[in-house]
Every structure is written in structure tokens, then in C-alpha cells.
N, C-alpha and C positions, 0 to 999 in steps of 0.2 A: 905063437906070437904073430899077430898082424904085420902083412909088408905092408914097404911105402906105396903109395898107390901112384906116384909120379914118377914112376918107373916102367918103361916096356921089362919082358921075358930077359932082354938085352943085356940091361942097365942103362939104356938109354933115357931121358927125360921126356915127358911127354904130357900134353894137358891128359887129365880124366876123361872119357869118354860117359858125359851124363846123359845122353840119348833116348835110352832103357830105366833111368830112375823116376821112381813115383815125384809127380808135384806136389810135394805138401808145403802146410807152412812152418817154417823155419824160422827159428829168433836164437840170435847172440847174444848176450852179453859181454862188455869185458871191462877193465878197469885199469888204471895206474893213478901213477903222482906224481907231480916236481914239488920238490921240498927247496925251500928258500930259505933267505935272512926274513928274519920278522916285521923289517922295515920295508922288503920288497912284496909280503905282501899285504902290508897293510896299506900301501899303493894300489893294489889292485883289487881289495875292497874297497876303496875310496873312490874309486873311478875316475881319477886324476892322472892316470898313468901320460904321459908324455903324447905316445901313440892312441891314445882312446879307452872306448871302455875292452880290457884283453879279456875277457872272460866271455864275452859276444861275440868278438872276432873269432876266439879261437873255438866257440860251438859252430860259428860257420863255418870253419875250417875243417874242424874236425866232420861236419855231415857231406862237407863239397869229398873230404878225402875219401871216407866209406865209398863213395858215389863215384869214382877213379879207382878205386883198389885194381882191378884188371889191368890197370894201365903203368899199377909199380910195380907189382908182382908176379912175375913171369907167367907163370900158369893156374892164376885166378881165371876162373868164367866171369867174361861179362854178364850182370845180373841186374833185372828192374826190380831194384826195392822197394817195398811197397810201404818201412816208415823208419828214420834214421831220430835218433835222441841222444842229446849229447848232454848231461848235466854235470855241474860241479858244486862240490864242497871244499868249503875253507875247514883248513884246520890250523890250531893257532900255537898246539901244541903237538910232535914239531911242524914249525912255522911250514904250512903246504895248502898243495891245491889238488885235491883227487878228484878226475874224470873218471865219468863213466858213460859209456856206449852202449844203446841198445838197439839191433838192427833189425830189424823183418821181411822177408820175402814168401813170397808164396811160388816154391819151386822143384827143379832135382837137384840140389847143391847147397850146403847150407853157407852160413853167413861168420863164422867168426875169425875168419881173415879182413871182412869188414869191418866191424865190429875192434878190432884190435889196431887199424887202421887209424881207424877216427879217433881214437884215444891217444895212442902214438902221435897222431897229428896236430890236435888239438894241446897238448902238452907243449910238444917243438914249440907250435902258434905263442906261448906263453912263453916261451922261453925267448923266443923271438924278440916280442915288445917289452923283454922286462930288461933283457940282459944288458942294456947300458945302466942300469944297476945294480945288476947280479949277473956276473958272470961263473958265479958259482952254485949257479941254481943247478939240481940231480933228477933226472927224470928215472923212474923205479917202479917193480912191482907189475910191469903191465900184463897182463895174461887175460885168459878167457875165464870168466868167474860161473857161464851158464851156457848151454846150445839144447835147443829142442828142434825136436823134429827131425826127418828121416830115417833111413832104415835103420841105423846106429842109438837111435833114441834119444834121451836125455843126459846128461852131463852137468854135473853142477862140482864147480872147484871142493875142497876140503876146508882148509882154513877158511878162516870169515875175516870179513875187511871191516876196514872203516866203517863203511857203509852198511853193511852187513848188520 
């Protein structure tokens, strides 16, 4: 069984020391949802929401967040991305909104703590501008759905999603 690798000999925590790994290019994927009432999001395909249009803020959000990850997550490497995507689908049946993140770097450390970032972020973002209408909106499901690249190879989730 693999150990954690944010651990010294010790147990102590500690960043990875990526110094010694190959620069390749590396891509995430990941994905979730906030499920809503069907009148909050038929707001937010109308693009009359109160706050704006939420499905543009919260792609901004969600590429500004991938682009900070280092800076929530304690022992993230700072990394220059080199292409952050943030898309969404309505669905009407249940009433939702699922993001999807896909990250790229050409480096030694891959991407799907970014990648899960921006989707995580992007979500909140919508939960943010909706919720003086929906305070019962559920954000779900988020995970890594894909990762290429480095010495560990490829990864691609089991189940298939929505989008899938």
C-alpha cells in the first residue's frame, strides 16, 4: 500500500520535495454540483439574477481560485498554469448546476488539487449570488474525474457523470 507522501520518516508534515521530478505536462479534471429549487435556477439561466449574470462570475472565480490553490491549501506548490477551463451545465432534472474544471501545467507536480479548487469555488460562487433565494441549495459529488501525466500516469474516475 502507498504512503502519504506529506509526511517526513517522523510523521511529521511537510511540503513534497519536487526538485528531482520530470517536467511533464500534466492535466486535471474534476467536477461537482449545487442542486437547487427549480425557480433558483431558472434565475440563473435567465440571467436576471439580482447580483448578475452567476455563471460568469462564478467561472471567474472558480479560474482566479485554481490560480491561489497554494495559498488555501497548506502544502500545495505554487505552480504557473499554463490553461485553467471552467464550464457549466444546467440540468433541469434534479433542478442543478454542474462544473467542471479542467487544469494544465507543464511541470513536476500535477494539477488536481487545482482542478477541485476551482470547482469547489466556482459552486460556493453560486451559492453565494443565489442564496437570498435558496438557502437550501447542496453543493455534491465533487471529486477528480481525470489526471494525466507524471510518473504515476493516468487516472480516470469509475462512474460516469452527467457529463460523461
Amino acid at each position: 500500500m502507498p504512503s502519504l507522501t506529506h509526511f517526513d520518516a517522523h510523521g511529521q508534515a511537510h511540503m513534497v520535495d519536487v526538485a528531482a521530478k520530470a517536467h511533464t505536462h500534466r492535466t486535471a479534471v474534476a467536477n461537482g454540483r449545487i442542486a437547487m429549487q427549480a425557480a433558483t435556477l431558472a434565475l440563473i439561466e435567465s440571467g436576471n439574477a439580482k447580483k448578475g449574470d452567476v455563471l460568469g462570475i462564478a467561472r471567474i472565480a472558480g479560474i482566479q481560485a485554481a490560480k491561489k490553490t497554494s495559498d488555501l491549501v497548506p502544502l500545495c506548490h505554487p505552480l504557473a498554469l499554463t490553461r485553467v477551463a471552467v464550464d457549466f451545465v444546467c440540468h433541469a432534472q434534479p433542478p442543478s448546476v454542474e462544473c467542471r474544471a479542467t487544469v494544465e501545467t507543464v511541470g513536476p507536480t500535477g494539477v488536481e488539487m487545482e482542478a477541485l479548487c476551482a470547482v469547489q469555488v466556482a459552486l460556493l460562487t453560486i451559492y453565494d449570488m443565489c442564496k437570498a433565494v435558496d438557502r437550501g441549495m447542496v453543493i455534491e459529488g465533487v471529486r477528480v474525474l481525470q489526471k494525466d501525466g507524471g510518473k504515476s500516469g493516468s487516472y480516470r474516475a469509475d462512474a460516469p457523470t452527467a457529463q460523461d
